[in-house]
Jmol script that loads the backbone (N, CA, C; Angstrom):
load data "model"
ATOM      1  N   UNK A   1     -45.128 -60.912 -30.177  1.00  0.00           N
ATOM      2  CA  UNK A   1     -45.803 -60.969 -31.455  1.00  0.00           C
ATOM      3  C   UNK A   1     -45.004 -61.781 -32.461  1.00  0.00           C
ATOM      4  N   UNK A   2     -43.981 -61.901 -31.891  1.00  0.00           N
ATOM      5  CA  UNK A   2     -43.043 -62.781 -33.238  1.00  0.00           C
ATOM      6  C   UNK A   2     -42.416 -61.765 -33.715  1.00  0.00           C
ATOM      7  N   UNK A   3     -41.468 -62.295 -34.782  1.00  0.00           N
ATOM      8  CA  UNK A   3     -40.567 -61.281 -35.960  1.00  0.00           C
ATOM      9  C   UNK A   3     -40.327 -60.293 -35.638  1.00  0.00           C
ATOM     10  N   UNK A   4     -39.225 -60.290 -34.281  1.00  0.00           N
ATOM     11  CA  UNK A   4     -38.643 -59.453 -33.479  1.00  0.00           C
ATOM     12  C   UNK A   4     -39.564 -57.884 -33.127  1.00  0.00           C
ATOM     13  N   UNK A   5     -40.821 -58.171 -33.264  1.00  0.00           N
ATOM     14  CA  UNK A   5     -41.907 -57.415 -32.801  1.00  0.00           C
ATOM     15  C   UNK A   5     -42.341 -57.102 -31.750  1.00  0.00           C
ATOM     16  N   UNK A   6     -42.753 -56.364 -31.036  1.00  0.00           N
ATOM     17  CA  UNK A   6     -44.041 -56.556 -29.530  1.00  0.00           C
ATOM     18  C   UNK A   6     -44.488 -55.264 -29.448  1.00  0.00           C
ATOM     19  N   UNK A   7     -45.549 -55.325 -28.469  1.00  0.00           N
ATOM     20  CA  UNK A   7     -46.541 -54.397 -28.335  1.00  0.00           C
ATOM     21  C   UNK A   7     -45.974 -53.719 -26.834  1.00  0.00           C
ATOM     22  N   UNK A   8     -45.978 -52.249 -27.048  1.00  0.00           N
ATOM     23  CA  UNK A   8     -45.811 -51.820 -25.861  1.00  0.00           C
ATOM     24  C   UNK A   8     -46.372 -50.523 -25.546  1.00  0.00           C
ATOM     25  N   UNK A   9     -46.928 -50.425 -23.865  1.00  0.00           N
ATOM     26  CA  UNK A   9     -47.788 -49.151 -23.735  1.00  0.00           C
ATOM     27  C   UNK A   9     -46.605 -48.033 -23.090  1.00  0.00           C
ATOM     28  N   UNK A  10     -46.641 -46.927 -24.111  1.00  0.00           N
ATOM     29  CA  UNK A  10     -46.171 -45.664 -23.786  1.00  0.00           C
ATOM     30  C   UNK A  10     -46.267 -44.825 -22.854  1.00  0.00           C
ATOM     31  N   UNK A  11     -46.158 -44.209 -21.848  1.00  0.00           N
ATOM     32  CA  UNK A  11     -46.019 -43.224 -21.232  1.00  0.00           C
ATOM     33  C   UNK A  11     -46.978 -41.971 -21.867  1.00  0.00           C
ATOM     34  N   UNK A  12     -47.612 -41.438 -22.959  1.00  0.00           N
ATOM     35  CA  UNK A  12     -48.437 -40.734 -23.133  1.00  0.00           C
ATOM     36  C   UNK A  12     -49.701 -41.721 -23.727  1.00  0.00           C
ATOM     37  N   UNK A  13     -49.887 -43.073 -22.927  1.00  0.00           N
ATOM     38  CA  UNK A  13     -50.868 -43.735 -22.898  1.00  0.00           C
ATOM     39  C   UNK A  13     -51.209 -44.701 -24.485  1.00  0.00           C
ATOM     40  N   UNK A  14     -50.466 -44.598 -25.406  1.00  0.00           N
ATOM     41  CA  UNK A  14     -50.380 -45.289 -26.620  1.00  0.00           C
ATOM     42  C   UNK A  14     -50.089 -46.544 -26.452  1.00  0.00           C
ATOM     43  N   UNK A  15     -50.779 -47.374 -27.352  1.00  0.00           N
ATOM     44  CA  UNK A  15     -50.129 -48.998 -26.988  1.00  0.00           C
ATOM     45  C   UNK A  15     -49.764 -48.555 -28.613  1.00  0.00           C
ATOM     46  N   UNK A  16     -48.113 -49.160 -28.712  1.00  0.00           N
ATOM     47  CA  UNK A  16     -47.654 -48.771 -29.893  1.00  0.00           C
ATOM     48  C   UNK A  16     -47.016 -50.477 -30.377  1.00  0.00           C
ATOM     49  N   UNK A  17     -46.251 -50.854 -31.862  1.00  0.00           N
ATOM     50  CA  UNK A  17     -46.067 -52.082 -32.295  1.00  0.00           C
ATOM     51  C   UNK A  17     -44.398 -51.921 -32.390  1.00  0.00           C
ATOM     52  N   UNK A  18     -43.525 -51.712 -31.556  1.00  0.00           N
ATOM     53  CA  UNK A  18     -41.753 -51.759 -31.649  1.00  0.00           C
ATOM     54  C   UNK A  18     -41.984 -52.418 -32.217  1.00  0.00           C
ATOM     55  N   UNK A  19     -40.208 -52.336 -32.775  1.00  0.00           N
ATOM     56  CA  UNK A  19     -39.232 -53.084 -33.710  1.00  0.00           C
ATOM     57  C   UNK A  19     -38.006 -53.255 -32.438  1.00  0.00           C
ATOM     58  N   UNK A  20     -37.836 -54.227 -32.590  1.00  0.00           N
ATOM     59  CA  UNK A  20     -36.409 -54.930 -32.108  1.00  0.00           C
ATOM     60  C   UNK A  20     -35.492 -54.727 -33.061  1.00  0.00           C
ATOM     61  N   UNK A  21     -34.162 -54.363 -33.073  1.00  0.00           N
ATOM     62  CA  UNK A  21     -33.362 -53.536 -34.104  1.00  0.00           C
ATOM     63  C   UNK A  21     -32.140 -55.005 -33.955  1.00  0.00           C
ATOM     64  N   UNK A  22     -31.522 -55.342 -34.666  1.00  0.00           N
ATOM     65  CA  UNK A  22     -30.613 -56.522 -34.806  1.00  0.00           C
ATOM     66  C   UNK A  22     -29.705 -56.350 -34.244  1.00  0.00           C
ATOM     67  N   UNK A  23     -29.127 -55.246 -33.881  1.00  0.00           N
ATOM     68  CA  UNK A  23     -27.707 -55.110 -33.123  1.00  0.00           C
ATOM     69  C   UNK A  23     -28.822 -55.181 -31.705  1.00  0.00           C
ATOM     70  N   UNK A  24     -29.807 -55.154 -31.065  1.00  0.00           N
ATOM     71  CA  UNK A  24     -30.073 -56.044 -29.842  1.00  0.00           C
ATOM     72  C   UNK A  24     -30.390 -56.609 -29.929  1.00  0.00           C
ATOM     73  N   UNK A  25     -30.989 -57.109 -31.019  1.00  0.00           N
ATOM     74  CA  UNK A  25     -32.113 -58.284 -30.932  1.00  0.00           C
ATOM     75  C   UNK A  25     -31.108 -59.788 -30.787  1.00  0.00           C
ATOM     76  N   UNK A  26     -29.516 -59.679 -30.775  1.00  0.00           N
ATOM     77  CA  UNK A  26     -28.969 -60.725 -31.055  1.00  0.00           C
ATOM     78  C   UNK A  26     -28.237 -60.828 -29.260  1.00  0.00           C
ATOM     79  N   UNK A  27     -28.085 -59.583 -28.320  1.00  0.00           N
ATOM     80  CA  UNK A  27     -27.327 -59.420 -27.120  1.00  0.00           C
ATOM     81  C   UNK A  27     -28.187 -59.504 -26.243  1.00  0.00           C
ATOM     82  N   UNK A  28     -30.022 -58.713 -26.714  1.00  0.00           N
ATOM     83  CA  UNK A  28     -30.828 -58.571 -25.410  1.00  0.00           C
ATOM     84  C   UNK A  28     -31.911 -59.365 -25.091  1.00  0.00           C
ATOM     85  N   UNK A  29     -32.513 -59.950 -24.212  1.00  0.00           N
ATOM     86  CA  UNK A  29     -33.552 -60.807 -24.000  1.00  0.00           C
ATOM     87  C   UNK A  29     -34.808 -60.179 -23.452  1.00  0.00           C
ATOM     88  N   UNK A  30     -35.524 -59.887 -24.325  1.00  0.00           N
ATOM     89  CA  UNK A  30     -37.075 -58.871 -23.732  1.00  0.00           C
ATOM     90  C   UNK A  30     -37.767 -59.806 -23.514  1.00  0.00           C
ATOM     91  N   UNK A  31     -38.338 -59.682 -22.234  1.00  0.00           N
ATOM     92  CA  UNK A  31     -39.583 -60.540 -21.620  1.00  0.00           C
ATOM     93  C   UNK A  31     -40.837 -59.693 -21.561  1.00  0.00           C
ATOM     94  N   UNK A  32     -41.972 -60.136 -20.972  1.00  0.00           N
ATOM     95  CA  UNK A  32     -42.745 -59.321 -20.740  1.00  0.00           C
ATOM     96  C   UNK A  32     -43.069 -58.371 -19.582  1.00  0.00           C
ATOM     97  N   UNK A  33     -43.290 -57.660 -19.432  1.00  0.00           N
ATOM     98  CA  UNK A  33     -43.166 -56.722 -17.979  1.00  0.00           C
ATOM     99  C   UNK A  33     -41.865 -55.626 -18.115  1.00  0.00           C
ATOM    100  N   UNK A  34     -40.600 -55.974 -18.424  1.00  0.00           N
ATOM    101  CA  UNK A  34     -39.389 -55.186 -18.550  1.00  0.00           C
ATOM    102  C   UNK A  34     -40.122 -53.708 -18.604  1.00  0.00           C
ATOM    103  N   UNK A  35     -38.902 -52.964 -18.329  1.00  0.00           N
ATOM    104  CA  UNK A  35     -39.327 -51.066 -19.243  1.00  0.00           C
ATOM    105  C   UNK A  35     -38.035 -51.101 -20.459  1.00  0.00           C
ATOM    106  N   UNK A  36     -38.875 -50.660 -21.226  1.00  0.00           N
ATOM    107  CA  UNK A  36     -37.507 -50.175 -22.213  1.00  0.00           C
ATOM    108  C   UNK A  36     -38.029 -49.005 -23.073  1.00  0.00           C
ATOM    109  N   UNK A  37     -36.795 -48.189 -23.471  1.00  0.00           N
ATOM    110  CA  UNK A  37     -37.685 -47.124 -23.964  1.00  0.00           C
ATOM    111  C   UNK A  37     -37.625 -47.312 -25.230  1.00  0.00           C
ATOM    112  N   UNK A  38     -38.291 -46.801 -25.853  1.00  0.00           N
ATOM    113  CA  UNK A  38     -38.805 -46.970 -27.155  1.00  0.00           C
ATOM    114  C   UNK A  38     -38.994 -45.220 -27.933  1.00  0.00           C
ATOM    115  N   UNK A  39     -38.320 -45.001 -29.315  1.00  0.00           N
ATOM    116  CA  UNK A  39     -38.723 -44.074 -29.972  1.00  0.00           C
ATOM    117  C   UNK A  39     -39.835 -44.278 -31.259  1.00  0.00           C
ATOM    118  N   UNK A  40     -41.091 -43.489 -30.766  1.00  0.00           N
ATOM    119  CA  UNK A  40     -41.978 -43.770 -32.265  1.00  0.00           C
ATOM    120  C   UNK A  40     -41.421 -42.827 -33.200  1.00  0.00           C
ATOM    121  N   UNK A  41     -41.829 -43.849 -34.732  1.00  0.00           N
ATOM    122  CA  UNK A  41     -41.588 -43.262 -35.718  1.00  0.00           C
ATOM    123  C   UNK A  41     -42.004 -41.877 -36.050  1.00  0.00           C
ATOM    124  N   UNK A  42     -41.569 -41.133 -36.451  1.00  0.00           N
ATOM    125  CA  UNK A  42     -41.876 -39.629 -37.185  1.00  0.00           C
ATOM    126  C   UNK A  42     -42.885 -39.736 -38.347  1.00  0.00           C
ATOM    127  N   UNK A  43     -43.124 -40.796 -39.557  1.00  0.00           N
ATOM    128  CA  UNK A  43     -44.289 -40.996 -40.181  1.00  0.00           C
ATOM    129  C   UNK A  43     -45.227 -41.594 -39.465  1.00  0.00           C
ATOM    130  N   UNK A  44     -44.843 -42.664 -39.001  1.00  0.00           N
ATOM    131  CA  UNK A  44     -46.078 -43.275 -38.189  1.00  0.00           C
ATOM    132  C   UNK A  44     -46.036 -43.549 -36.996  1.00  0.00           C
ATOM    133  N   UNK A  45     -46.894 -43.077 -36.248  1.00  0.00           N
ATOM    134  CA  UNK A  45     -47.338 -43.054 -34.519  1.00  0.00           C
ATOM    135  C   UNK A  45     -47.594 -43.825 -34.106  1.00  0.00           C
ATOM    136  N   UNK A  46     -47.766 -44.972 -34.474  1.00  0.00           N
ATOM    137  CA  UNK A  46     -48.140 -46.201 -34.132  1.00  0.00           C
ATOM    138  C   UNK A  46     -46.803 -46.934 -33.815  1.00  0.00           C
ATOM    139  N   UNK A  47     -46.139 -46.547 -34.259  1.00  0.00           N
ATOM    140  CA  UNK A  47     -44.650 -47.789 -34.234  1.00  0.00           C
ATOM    141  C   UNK A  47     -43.742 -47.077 -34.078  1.00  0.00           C
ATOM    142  N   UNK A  48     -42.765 -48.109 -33.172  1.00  0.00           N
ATOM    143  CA  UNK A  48     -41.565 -47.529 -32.727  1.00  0.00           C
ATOM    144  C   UNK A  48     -40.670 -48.216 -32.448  1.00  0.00           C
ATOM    145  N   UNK A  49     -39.043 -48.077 -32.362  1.00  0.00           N
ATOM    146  CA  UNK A  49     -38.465 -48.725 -32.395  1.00  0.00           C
ATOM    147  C   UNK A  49     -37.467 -49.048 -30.674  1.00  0.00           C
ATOM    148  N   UNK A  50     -37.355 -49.843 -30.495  1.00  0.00           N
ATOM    149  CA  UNK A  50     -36.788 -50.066 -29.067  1.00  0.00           C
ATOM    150  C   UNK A  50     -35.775 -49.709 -29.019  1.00  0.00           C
ATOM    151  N   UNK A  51     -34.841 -48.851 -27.834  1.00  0.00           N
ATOM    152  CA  UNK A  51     -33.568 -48.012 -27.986  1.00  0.00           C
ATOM    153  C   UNK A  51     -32.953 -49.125 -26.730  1.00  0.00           C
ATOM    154  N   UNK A  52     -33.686 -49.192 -25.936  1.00  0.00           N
ATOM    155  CA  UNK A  52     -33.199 -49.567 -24.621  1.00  0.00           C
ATOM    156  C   UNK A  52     -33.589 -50.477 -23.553  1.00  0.00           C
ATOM    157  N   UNK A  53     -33.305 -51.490 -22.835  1.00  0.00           N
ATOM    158  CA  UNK A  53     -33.782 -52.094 -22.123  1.00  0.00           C
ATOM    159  C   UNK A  53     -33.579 -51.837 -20.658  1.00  0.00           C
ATOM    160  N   UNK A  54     -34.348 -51.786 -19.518  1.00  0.00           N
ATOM    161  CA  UNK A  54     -33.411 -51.798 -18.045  1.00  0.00           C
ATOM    162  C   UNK A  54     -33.722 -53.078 -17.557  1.00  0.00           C
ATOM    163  N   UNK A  55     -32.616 -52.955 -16.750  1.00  0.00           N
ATOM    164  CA  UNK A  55     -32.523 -54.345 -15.632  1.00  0.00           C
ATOM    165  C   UNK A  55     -33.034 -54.159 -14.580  1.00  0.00           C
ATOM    166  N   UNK A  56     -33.131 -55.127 -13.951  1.00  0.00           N
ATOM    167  CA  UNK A  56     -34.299 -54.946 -12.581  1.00  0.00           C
ATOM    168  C   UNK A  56     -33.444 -53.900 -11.465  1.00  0.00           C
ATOM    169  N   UNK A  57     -32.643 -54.275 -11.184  1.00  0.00           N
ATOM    170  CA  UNK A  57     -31.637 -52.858 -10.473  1.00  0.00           C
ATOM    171  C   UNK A  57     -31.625 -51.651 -11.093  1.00  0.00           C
ATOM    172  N   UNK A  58     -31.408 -51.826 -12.049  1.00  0.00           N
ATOM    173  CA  UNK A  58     -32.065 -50.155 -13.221  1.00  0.00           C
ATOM    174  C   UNK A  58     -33.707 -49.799 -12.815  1.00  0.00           C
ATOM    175  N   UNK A  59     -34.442 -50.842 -12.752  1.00  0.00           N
ATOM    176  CA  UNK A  59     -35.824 -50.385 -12.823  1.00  0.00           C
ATOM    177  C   UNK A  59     -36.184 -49.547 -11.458  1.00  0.00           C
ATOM    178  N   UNK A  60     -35.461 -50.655 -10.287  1.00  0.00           N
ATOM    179  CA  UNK A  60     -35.563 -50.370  -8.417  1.00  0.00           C
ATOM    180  C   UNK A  60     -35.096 -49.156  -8.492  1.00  0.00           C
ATOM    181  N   UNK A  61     -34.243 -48.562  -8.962  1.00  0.00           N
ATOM    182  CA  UNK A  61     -33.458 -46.714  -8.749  1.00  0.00           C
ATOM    183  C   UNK A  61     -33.834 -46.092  -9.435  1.00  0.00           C
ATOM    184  N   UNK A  62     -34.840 -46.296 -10.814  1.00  0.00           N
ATOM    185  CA  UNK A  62     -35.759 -45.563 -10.951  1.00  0.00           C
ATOM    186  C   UNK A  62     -36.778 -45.023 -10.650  1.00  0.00           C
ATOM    187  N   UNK A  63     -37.252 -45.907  -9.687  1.00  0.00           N
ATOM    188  CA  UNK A  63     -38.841 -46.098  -9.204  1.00  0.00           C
ATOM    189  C   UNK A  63     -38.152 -44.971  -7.264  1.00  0.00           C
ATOM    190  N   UNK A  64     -37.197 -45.190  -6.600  1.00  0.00           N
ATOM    191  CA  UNK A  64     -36.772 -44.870  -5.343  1.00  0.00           C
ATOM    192  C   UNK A  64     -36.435 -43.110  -6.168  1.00  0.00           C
ATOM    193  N   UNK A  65     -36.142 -43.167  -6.974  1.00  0.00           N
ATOM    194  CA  UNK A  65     -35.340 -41.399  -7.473  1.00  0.00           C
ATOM    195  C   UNK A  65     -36.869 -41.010  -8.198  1.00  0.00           C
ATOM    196  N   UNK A  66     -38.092 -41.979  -8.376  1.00  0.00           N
ATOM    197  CA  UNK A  66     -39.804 -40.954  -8.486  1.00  0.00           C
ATOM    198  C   UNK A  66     -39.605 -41.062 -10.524  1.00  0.00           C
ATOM    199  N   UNK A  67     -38.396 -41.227 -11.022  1.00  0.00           N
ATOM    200  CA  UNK A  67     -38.521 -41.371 -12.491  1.00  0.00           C
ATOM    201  C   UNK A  67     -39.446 -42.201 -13.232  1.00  0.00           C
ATOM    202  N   UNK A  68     -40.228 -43.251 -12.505  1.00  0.00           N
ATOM    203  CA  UNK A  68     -41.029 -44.023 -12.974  1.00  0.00           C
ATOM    204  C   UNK A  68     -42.550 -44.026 -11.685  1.00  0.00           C
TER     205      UNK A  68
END
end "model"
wireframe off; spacefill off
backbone 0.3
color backbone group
């Protein structure tokens, strides 16, 4: 979406609008497809902010241990 923004679908089925936070937005490279988790806001449900990204070896031992 631009302006360290994107759209991402939640785990209780929400497509919500993250924030990319500056201390990653300057180390991490989000593509599309990745998992990362994301906390929504407490006023608004709609938006949330990105905590975390995994790597594709992060994603493979999630998916073999049933977490995803």
């Amino acid at each position: 979406m631009g302006a360290n923004r994107l759209k991402v679908r939640c785990m209780d089925g929400k497509i919500r609008t993250a924030r990319i936070p500056g201390k990653m937005k300057k180390r991490i490279w989000i593509r599309e497809g990745d998992v990362v988790i994301v906390v929504p806001w407490s006023f608004q449900d709609e938006k949330a902010d990105v905590v975390w990204r995994y790597t594709s070896p992060q994603v493979d031992w999630l998916q073999r241990k049933g977490y995803l």
